[in-house]
C-alpha positions as CSV (number, residue, x, y, z in Angstrom):
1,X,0.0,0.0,0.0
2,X,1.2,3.0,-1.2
3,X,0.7,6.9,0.4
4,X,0.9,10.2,-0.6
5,X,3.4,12.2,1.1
6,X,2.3,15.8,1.6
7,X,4.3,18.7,1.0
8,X,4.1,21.2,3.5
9,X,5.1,25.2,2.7
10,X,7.5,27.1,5.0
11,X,6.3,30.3,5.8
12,X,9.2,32.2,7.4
13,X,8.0,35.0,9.5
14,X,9.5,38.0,11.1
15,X,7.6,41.0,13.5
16,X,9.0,43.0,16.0
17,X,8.7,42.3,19.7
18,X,6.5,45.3,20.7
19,X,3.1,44.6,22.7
20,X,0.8,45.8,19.8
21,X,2.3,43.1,17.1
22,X,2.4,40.2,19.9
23,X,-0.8,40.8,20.9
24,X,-1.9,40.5,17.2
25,X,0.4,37.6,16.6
26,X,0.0,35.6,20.0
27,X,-2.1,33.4,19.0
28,X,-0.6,32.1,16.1
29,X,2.7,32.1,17.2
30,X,1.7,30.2,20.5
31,X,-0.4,27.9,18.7
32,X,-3.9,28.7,20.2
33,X,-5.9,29.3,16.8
34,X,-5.9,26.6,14.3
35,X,-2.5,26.5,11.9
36,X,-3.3,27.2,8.0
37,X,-3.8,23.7,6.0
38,X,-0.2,22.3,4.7
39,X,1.9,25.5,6.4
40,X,4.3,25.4,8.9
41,X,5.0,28.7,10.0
42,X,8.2,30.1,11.7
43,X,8.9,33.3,14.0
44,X,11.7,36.2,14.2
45,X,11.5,39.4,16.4
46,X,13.4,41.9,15.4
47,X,13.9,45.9,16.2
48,X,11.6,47.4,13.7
49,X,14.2,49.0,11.6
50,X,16.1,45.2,11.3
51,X,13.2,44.5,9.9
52,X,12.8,47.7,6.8
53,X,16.6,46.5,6.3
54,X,15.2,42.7,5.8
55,X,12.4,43.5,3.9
56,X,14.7,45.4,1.6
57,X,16.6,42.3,1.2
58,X,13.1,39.9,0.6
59,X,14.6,37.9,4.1
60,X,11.2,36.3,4.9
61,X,7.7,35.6,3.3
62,X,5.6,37.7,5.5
63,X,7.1,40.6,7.5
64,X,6.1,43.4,9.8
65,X,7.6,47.0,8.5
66,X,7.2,50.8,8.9
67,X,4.9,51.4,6.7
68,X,6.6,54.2,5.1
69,X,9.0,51.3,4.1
70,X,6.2,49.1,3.1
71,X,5.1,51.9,0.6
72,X,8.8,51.7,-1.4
73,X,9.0,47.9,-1.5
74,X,5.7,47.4,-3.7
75,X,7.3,45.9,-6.2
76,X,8.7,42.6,-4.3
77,X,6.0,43.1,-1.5
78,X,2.3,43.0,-1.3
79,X,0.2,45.3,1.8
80,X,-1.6,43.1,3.7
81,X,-4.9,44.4,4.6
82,X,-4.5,43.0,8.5
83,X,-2.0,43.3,11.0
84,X,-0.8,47.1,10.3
85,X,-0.3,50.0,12.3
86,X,-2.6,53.0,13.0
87,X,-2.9,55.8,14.8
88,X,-6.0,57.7,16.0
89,X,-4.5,59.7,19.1
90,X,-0.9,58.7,19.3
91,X,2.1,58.7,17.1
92,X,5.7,59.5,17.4
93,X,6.9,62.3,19.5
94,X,10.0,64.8,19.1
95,X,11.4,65.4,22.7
96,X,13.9,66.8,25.1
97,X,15.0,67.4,28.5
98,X,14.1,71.0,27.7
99,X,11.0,72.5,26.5
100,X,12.4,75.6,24.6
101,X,15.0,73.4,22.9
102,X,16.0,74.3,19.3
103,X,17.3,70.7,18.3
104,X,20.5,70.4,16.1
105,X,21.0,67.0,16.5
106,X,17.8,64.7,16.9
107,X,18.2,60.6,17.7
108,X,16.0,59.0,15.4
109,X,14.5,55.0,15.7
110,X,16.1,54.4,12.1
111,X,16.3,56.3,8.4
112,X,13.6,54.5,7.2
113,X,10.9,54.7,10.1
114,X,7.8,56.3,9.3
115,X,8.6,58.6,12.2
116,X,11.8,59.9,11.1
117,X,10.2,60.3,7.6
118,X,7.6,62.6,8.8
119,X,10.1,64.1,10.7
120,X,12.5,65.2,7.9
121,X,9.2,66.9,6.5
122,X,8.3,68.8,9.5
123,X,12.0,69.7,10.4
124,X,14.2,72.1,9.1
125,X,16.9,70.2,6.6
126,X,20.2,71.5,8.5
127,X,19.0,69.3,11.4
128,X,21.3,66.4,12.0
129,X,19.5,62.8,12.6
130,X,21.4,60.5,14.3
131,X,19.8,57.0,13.9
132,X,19.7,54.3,16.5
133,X,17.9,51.5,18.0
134,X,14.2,52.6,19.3
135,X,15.3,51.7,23.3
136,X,18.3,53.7,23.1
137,X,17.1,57.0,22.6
138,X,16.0,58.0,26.0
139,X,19.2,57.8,27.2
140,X,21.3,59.7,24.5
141,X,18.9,62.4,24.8
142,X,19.3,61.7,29.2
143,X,23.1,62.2,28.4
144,X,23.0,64.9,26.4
145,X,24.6,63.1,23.3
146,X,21.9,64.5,21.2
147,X,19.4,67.6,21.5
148,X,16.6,65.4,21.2
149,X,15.0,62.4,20.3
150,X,12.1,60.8,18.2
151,X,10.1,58.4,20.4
152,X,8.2,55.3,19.5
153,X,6.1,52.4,20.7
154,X,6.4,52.1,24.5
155,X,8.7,55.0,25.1
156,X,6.3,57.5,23.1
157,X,3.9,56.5,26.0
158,X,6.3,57.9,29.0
159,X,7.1,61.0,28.5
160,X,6.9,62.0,32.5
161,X,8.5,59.0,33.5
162,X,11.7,59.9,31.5
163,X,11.4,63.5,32.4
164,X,11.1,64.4,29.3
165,X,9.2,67.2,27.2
166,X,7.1,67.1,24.1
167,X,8.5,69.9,21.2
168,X,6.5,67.7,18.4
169,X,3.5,65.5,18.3
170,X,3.7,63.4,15.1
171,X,0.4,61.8,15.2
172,X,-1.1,65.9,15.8
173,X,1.3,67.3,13.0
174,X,0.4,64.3,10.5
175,X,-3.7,64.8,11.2
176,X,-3.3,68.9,10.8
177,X,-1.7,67.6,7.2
178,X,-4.1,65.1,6.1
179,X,-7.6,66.6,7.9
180,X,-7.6,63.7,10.3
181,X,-6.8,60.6,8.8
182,X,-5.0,57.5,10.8
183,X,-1.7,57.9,11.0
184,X,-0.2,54.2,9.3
185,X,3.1,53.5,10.9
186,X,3.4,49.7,10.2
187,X,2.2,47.3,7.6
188,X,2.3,43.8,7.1
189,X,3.9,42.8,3.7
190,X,3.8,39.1,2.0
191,X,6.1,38.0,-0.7
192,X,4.4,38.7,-4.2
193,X,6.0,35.5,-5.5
194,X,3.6,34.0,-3.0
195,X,0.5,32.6,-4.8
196,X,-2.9,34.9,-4.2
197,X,-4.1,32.6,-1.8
198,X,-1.8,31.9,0.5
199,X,-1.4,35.8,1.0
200,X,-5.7,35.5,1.6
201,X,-4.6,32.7,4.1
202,X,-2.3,34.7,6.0
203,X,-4.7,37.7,6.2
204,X,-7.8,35.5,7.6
205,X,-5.0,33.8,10.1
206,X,-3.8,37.3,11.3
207,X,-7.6,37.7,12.1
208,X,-8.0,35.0,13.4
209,X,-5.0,35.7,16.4
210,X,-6.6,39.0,16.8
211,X,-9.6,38.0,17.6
212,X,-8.2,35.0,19.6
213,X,-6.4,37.8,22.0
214,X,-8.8,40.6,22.3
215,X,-11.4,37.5,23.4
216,X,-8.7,35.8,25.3
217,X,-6.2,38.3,26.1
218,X,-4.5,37.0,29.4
219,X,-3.2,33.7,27.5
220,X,-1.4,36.2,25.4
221,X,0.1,38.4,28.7
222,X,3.0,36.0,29.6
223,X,4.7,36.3,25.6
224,X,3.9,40.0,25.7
225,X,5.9,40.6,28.7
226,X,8.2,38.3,27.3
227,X,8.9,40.2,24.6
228,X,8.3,44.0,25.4
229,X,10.9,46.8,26.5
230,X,8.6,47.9,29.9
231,X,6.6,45.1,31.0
232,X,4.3,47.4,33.4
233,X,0.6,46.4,32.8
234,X,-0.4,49.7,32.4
235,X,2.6,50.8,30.1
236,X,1.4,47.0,27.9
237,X,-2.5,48.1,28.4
238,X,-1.9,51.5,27.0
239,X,0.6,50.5,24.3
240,X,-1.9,48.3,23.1
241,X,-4.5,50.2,23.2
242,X,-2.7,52.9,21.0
243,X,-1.8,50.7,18.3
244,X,-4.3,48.2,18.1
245,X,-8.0,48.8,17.0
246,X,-10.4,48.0,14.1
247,X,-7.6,49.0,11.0
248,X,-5.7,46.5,12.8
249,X,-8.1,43.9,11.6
250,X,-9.0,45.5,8.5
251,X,-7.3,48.5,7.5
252,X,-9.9,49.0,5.3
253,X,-10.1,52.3,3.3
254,X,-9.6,54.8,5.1
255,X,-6.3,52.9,5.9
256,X,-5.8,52.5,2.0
257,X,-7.0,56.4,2.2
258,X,-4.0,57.1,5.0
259,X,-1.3,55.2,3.1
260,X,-1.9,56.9,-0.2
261,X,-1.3,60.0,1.6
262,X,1.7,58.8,2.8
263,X,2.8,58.2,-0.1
264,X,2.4,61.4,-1.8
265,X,4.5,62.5,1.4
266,X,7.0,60.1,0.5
267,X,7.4,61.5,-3.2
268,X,7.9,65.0,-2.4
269,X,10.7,65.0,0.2
């Protein structure tokens, strides 16, 4: 008696660690929602500008970028309509130890951030940004080895704690451009050489974690905390709450709506 042997697909995955994409991703990646038929799927965390360099290099089949990034790989990269980004009261935030600072040198969570890209249109060019990893800019702007710095995900959240003091609210400058849109800073992107459906397959899935976690959301704590840079409940609950509503399931179009804009953004600077 003979069998057919199936062939299962490698899906190589890679998101970064912060509490908004492993609450979306938690179940999946922990196994509580059903896998997709004939896939086998594997994770990666990395700092969110590791993964705009990845991307760049088509490292993995389905990855989490900013979605300023995501907008200049379209070629090799199809937007996923699930897992993204947006903002509806928070975004990035320009700050420094003092609040009539005139910033010459601003620490910045990576060149190809969506932050850093709105940035460069609401600052003046002579301004020198100095890029490094997301966690690390609290403390070269603590130490004075830059004027100021361009928070994200968890640290955007803190100002007070740090001591520090807003000069620029992204996610207010960005809906003063666009009369109020979301502000998309990340996207999910699949390989193009992926057939149609399995892209469709990896939306639903993303879904389906989703809703796994906002029905469930304490069998998703223990990897969140895991994971994160501040691992506070209140710091996660907030984070969370930021970054992850209804676009996050659907972006939808006013999503589509927000990223076009971006886009035009992108073109003229």
């Amino acid at each position: 008696m003979s069998f057919a042997v199936r062939q299962l697909m490698h899906l190589r995955v890679a998101i970064s660690p912060c509490p908004n994409d492993t609450f979306i991703w938690g179940g999946w990646i922990m196994g509580q929602v059903p896998p997709m038929p004939d896939i086998v799927s594997s994770f990666v965390w990395a700092d969110v500008e590791e993964l705009n360099q990845a991307a760049s290099q088509i490292k993995y089949d389905v990855i989490k970028v900013s979605a300023a990034q995501a907008l200049r790989l379209q070629d090799s990269y199809a937007i996923l309509s699930s897992g993204g980004a947006f903002g509806v009261k928070h975004g990035p935030k320009l700050v420094s130890l003092n609040p009539r600072t005139i910033p010459r040198t601003i620490a910045v969570p990576g060149l190809m951030t969506t932050a850093t890209t709105l940035l460069r249109r609401a600052m003046p060019a002579t301004v020198e940004l100095i890029p490094m990893r997301y966690d690390l800019i609290v403390n070269a702007v603590q130490q004075f080895r830059v004027d100021a710095g361009l928070l994200i995900h968890e640290s955007a959240l803190l100002l007070d704690e740090y001591g520090m003091h807003c000069l620029l609210d992204m996610g207010r400058w960005w809906s003063d451009q666009t009369n109020g849109l979301p502000l998309p800073l990340g996207c999910i992107l699949g390989r193009r050489s992926l057939a149609t459906k399995i892209l469709e397959l990896v939306e639903r899935q993303i879904r389906s974690s989703l809703d796994h976690a906002q029905e469930h959301p304490e069998s998703i704590r223990p990897l969140i905390k895991a994971m994160a840079q501040e691992v506070d409940d209140r710091v996660l609950d907030a984070h969370i709450q930021a970054y992850v509503n209804e676009m996050s399931r659907n972006m939808g179009q006013c999503g589509r709506q927000a990223l076009a804009k971006l886009e035009v953004l992108i073109s003229s600077c």
